[in-house]
C-alpha positions, 0 to 999 in steps of 0.5 A: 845451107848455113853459110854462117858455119862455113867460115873458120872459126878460132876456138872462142867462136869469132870467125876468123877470116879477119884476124890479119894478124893472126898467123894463116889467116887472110886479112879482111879484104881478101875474106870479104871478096872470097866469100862475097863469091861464095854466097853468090855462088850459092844462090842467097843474096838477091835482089827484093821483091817489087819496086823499092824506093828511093835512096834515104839516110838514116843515123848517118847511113846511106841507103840506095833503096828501102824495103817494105817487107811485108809488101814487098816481101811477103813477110808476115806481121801477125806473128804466124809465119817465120821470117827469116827464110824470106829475108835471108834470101832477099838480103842485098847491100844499100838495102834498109828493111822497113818492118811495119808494125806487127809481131815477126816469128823469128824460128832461125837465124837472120843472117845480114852477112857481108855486106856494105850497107843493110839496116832493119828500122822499125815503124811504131811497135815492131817485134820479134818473137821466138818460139819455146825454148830458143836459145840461139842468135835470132839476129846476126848482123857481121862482116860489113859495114854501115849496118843499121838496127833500130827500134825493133824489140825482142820478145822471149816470153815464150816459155824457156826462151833466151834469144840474143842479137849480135852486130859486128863488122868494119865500121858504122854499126849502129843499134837503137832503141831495142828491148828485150821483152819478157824474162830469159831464163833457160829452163835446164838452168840450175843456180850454183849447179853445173854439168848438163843441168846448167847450159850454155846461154844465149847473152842478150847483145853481143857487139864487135868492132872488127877493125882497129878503127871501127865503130859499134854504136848501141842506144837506148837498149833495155834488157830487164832480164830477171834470170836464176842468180848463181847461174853463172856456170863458169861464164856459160850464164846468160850475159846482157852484154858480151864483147870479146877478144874479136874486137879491135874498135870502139864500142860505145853503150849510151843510155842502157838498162840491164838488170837480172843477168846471172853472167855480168850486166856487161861482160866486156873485159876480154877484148883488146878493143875499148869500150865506152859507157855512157849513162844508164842504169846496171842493177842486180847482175849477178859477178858485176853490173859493168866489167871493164878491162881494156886502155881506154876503156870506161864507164861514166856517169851511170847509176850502178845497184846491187839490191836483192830487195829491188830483185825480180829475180826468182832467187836473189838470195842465191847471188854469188858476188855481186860487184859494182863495176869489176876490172879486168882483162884476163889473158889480154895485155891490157890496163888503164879503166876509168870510172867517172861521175857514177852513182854506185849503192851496195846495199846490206844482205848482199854477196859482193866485194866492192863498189869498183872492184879491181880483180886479181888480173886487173891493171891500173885504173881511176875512180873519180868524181863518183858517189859509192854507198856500201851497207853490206858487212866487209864490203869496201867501197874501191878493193884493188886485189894483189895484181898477180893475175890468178889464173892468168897472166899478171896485167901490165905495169903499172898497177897503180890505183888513182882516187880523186873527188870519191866519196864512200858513204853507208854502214858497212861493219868491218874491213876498210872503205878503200882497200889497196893491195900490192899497188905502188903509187896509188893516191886517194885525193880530195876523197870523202870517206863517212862510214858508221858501221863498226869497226870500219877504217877508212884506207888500207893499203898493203905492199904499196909503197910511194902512194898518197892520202892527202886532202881527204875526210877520213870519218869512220868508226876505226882507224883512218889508216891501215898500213901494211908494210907500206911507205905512204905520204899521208898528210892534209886530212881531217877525222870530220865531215860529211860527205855525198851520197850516191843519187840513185834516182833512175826516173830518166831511164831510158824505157819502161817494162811494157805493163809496169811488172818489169820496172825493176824499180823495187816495187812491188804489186803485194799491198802493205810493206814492211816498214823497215825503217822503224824498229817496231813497238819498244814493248817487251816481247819473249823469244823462245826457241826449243830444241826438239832433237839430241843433236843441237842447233845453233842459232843467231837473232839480231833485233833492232831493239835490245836483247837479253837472256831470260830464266832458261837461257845459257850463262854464255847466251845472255846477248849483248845489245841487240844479238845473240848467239848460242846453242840448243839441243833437247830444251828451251832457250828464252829471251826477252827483246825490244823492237822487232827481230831483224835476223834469226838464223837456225842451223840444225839437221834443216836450217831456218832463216828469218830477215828482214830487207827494204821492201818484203822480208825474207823467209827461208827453210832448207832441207837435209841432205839425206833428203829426209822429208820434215813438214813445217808451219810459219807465221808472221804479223801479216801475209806471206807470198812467192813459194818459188824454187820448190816452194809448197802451197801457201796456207789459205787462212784469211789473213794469209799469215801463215805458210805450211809445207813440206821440205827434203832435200830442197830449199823452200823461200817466202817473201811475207811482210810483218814481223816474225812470229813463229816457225815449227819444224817436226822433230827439230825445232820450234821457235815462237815470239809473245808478248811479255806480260 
């Protein structure tokens, strides 16, 4: 009998035996007692096996007794015999379950349900292990209070495994030192896909504080997660963090690490409650590292990244927007996040719309006292959209945006470093904007009359204002200056991966590198590209050097600088350049990407959608590796230079190091870089 499946549930899946005020639906005390009967009369909480032990005190919980649950209760700690029968049936209040160390199977819920006093501690290296494909709660811990979870990890290795752990109730929960081991991908997950190939998935934590005055306090928790980016799936993906309507209380994250997560590092906008962050480290999720939406609600001093470069994930090219932190509260009738004292970097090549970004149903909120770096094209570093809520309600007024102590550095091309749109009010203050990429200005502000720019450097490539039908006080600025960069330094993290392969620190275990700081030897080298099909293809290179149109290239194709755009079809298009090719983009009846990152460089093939079978060859200056996500075998050359495959209609992706120098696709293109003479 599943006890958790007896009590009613609304339609987001909290129970809702709490919600008092909720119209039928009985309050919190009279559901604890109504069901408190009904599991003694089905016979699960009882009292553990042997003698326990005195009372204890652990994070401020008092416990009448504690457990051995390998002694006492017969539990198995080499990982062979599931646990959570022994435990379900033996749970009693006061109780604190110690877990020697050893590996625990976990096949099937462990339901810690109301009651007053329950907490699982961990004695040197405890985990949890989960069997293939489990993709469900492996701990659930809800409707009681003064719960405790501590140093116990979570193993998914297991072959398609994505485990979670939820803690919920009244008052005094508490959760430490937890990692989750191994990476969560469902197998049936498919990026950008939808229907029955991309599932419903576990999140990694779930929290819920379940009265107005309740408390959920999680420590030193990592999650290292390296899913499929663009797995999304309408808010099905794999979260790191989910806290949702059924929270009232406070929930306060310390000192954490998420990376990897498909479905937002920490989805924790949709609650009514307030959620604190403090410290940590959020990188490479995919939608946003940290989503706030609700009063009170913040994020302060943490170090927040998006840098595919630094990735484990199978596919970071495959991101479908990657913010820093994202503001908003859906449905709920809730504004007023505060982001304080964070170092956030948006790094080129990615998807994303900003360093904080407030979204469509996201209220007023503050900046302040933080480092933001964006070198992604059109990326600001602060964007507050039109506050009409998209598909949902607008939030509550006001919709102000306050910017204190903020500076914006990087070389992001285009668009504004601060972007604010139908936001009254709104003041950029002591604020230090540097950016060098073109065309960038420095503040934007569209329908937001009565707002400030004062006292802030404004050191960028374009103007220092953009006003759009807006009335703004700007005075006290200056047009030079240098400002601070974001300190991305994560060495205080709080765990490392278990063998070093999941540091996420944008390390890899390949020899070499591809020196992507220099722009390689300035002697003169040849690009051609020959076009092999009546149908053209249009292409773009961008080098680090210069680039000009030699004897074949079209009047229209000479380049300027360091890129050039053009087309062709049945012919042969040349150029010479200096330095290395940075990006060269062909799109055809197949289409090629070439570009280089910080760390590996990136080679990419994608096929026609007839699915018609096309092989190619590719080779650079020194080795390639990975082939994921349909990828075919690497060629066995002693160098390692060269790739050869065979591609329809997939996607085949490398990862090499060196400089590009060809790639051939039959019947369709060839491109090759010489030395000139």
């Amino acid at each position: 009998m599943n006890l958790y499946s007896t009590v009613p549930h609304d339609r987001n899946g909290e129970q809702r035996c709490d919600d008092g005020d909720s119209a039928g639906l009985v309050g919190r005390r009279n559901c604890l007692k109504g069901i408190g009967g009904l599991v003694a009369a089905a016979g699960v909480v009882g009292t553990a096996a042997g003698t326990a032990s005195a009372s204890t005190t652990r994070r401020g919980i008092e416990f009448d007794r504690t457990v051995n649950v390998v002694e006492e209760l017969g539990l198995d700690p080499n990982g062979n015999e599931p646990i959570q029968k022994k435990l379900n049936s033996n749970k009693q209040s006061g109780t604190l379950y110690v877990f020697p160390e050893g590996e625990y199977l976990v096949t099937d819920r462990i339901l810690m349900l109301f009651l007053d006093t329950v907490g699982f501690l961990g004695k040197g290296d405890v985990r949890f292990t989960v069997p293939e494909r489990f993709n469900d709660w492996a701990v659930i811990m809800d409707h009681g209070q003064n719960a405790l979870f501590e140093n116990i990890d979570i193993d998914l290795r297991a072959d398609g495994a994505t485990p979670g752990c939820r803690f919920a109730g009244y008052d005094r929960i508490q959760v430490h030192d937890v990692e989750m081991v191994g990476q969560g991908i469902h197998l049936d997950s498919d990026p950008r896909g939808e229907g029955q190939g991309n599932p419903e998935v576990t999140p990694a934590f779930a929290f819920v504080a379940r009265d107005d005055d309740a408390e959920v306090h999680a420590e030193n928790l990592v999650a290292r997660n390296r899913g499929l980016m663009g797995a999304y799936n309408y808010g099905k993906g794999r979260k790191g963090v989910w806290v949702g309507r059924g929270s009232k209380g406070t929930v306060t994250m310390r000192n954490c690490h998420f990376s990897g997560f498909p479905n937002n590092g920490l989805y924790t906008s949709r609650t009514r409650g307030v959620v604190q962050v403090e410290g940590g480290v959020f990188r490479n999720n995919d939608v946003s590292q940290v989503r706030l939406g609700s009063e009170g609600s913040y994020v302060k001093n943490a170090l927040i990244e998006v840098d595919p470069s630094m990735s484990k994930s199978p596919n970071p090219e495959d991101i479908l927007c990657a913010r820093g932190v994202r503001i908003e509260s859906g449905q709920i009738d809730s504004a007023g996040v505060t982001v304080e004292n964070c170092d956030i970097r948006i790094a080129d090549g990615v998807n994303s719309l900003g360093g904080v970004v407030a979204a469509r149903p996201g209220g007023m909120f503050d900046v302040v006292d933080t480092r933001i770096q964006v070198d992604a094209k059109y990326t600001s570093g602060v964007l507050g959209r039109v506050p009409d809520g998209g598909s949902h309600n607008p939030p509550p007024k006001p919709h102000r945006v306050r910017m204190e102590n903020v500076s914006i550095t990087g070389d992001a091309d285009g668009g504004a470093a601060v972007d604010i749109r139908s936001r009254p009010d709104s003041m950029v203050r002591s604020c230090c904007i540097q950016q060098t990429g073109d065309n960038r200005d420095a503040v934007k502000m569209t329908d937001s009359d009565g707002s400030t720019v004062r006292e802030s450097t404004l050191n960028t490539t374009g103007k220092w204002y953009d006003m759009r039908n807006t009335d703004a006080n700007t005075w006290g600025n200056s047009g030079s200056g240098s400002c601070s960069l974001p300190d991305m330094d994560d060495s205080d993290s709080p765990a490392s991966g278990t063998d070093g392969s999941d540091s996420d620190d944008g390390s890899d275990s390949t020899d070499g590198g591809s020196d992507s700081g220099s722009s390689g030897s300035e002697d003169l080298k040849r690009l051609e590209i020959r076009g092999k099909s009546s149908n053209a293809a249009k292409f773009r290179v961008e080098v680090s050097g210069e680039i000009n149109g030699a004897e074949s290239a079209e009047s229209n194709e000479q380049g300027s600088g360091g890129s050039v755009t053009g087309w062709v079809g049945k012919g042969l298009d040349a150029f010479t350049y200096t330095g290395r090719i940075e990006e060269l983009v062909v799109e055809a009846d197949c289409s090629f990407t070439y570009k280089q990152r910080p760390g590996p460089d990136l080679y990419k093939l994608h096929g026609n959608e007839t699915g018609d079978m096309l092989q190619y060859t590719g080779k650079v200056t020194d080795s390639f590796w990975g082939g994921g996500n349909g990828g075919d075998s690497i060629s066995t050359t002693p160098t390692g230079d060269e790739v050869t495959g065979w591609i329809g209609g997939w996607r085949d992706l490398y990862k090499c190091n060196g400089e590009f120098r060809s790639v051939s696709v039959d019947g369709v293109f060839d491109i090759t870089v010489s030395e000139e003479a």
